[in-house]
C-alpha positions as CSV (number, residue, x, y, z in Angstrom):
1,X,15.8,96.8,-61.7
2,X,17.2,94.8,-58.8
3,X,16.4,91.3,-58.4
4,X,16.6,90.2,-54.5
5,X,18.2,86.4,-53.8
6,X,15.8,84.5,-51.4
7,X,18.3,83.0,-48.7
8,X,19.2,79.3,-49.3
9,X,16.8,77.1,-47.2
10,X,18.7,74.5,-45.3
11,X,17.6,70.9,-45.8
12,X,15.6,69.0,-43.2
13,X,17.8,67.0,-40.8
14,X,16.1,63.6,-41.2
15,X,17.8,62.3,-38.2
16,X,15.8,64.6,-36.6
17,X,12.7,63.7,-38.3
18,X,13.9,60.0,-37.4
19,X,13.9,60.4,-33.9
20,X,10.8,62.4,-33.3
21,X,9.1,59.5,-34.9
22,X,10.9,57.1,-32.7
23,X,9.7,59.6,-29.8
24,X,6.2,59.6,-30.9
25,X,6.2,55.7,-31.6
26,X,7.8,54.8,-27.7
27,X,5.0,57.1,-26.2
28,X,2.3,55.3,-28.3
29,X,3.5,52.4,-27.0
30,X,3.4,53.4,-23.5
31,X,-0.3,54.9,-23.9
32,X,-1.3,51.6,-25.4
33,X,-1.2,50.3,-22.1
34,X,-3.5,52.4,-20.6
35,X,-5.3,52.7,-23.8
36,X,-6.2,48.8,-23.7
37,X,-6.9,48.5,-19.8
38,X,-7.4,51.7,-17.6
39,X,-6.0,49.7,-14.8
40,X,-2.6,48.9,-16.8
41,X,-1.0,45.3,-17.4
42,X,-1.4,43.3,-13.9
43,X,1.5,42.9,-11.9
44,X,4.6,40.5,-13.5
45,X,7.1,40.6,-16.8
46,X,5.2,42.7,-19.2
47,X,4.8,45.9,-16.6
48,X,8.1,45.3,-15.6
49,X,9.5,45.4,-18.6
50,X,7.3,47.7,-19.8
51,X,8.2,50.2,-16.9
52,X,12.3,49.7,-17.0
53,X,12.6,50.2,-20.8
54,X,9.7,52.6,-21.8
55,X,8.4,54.8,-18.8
56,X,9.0,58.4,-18.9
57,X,12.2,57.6,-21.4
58,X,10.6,58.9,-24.9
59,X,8.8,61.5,-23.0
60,X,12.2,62.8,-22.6
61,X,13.3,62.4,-26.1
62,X,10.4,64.2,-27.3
63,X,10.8,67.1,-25.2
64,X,14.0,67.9,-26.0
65,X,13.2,67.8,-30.0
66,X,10.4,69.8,-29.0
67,X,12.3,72.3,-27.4
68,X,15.6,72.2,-30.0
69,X,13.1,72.9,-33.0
70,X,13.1,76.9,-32.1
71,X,16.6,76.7,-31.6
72,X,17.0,75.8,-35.2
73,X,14.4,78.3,-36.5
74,X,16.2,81.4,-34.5
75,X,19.3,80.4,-36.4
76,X,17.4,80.2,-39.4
77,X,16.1,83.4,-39.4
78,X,19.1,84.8,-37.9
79,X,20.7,83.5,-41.3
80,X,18.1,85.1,-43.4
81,X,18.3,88.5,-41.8
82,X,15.3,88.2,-39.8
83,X,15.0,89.5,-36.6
84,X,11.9,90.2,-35.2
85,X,11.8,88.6,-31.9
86,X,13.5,91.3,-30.1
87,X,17.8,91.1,-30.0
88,X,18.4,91.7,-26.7
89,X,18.9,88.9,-23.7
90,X,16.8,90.8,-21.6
91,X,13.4,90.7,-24.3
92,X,14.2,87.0,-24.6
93,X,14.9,86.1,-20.8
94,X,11.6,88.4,-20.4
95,X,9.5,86.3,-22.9
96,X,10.8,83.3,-21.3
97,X,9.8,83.8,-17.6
98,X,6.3,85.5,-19.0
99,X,5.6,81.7,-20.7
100,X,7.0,80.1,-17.1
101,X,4.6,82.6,-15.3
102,X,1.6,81.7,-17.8
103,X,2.2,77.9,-17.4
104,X,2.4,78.1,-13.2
105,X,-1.0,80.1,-13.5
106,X,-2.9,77.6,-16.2
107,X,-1.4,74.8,-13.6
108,X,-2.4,76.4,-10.5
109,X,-6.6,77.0,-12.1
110,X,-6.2,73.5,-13.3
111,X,-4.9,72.1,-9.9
112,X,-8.3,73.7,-8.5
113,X,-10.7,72.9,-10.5
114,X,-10.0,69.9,-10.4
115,X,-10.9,69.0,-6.8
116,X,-14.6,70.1,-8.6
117,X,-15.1,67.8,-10.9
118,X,-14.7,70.4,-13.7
């Protein structure tokens, strides 16, 4: 009887965990603008601020975490033997422009109906 070792899991990168939170914390605080006055702060030293240090920075940040957490899941399952994604460049550059495609189009309906009210 053979007895089949699970692969090691790899310990959480709390850094990562770290700045996600940070992320997710700098974009609260740039919704909590809008989220106390839908007209934003009036004009002066609190927008300004505001705008020049948290504006479309931890948008950013998040993003790329976003985007790097595959990356570290391919390489996880490339370590444990797993491959069912496809191996070739071609599936994955394929996949890729299919979710660009799908994106343009949900953008595009969205772009319309909107003029509608809907």
């Amino acid at each position: 009887m053979t007895v089949e070792q699970a692969p090691l899991a790899v310990p959480r990168l709390r850094e990562l965990d770290a700045l996600r939170g940070f992320a997710l914390g700098g974009i609260l605080l740039v919704n909590i603008e809008i989220m106390s006055d839908p007209s934003g702060f009036a004009p002066g030293a609190a927008r300004t601020l505001s705008e020049a240090l948290f504006h479309n920075k931890f948008y950013v940040l998040f993003s790329f975490l976003f985007g790097y957490s595959p990356t570290m899941q391919f390489r996880s399952a490339e370590r444990a033997g797993v491959s069912g994604l496809g191996d070739s460049a071609a599936a994955r550059i394929a996949r890729a422009l299919s979710a660009v495609a799908a994106s343009r189009a949900v953008g595009r309906f969205r772009c319309r109906t909107a003029d509608f009210g809907i």
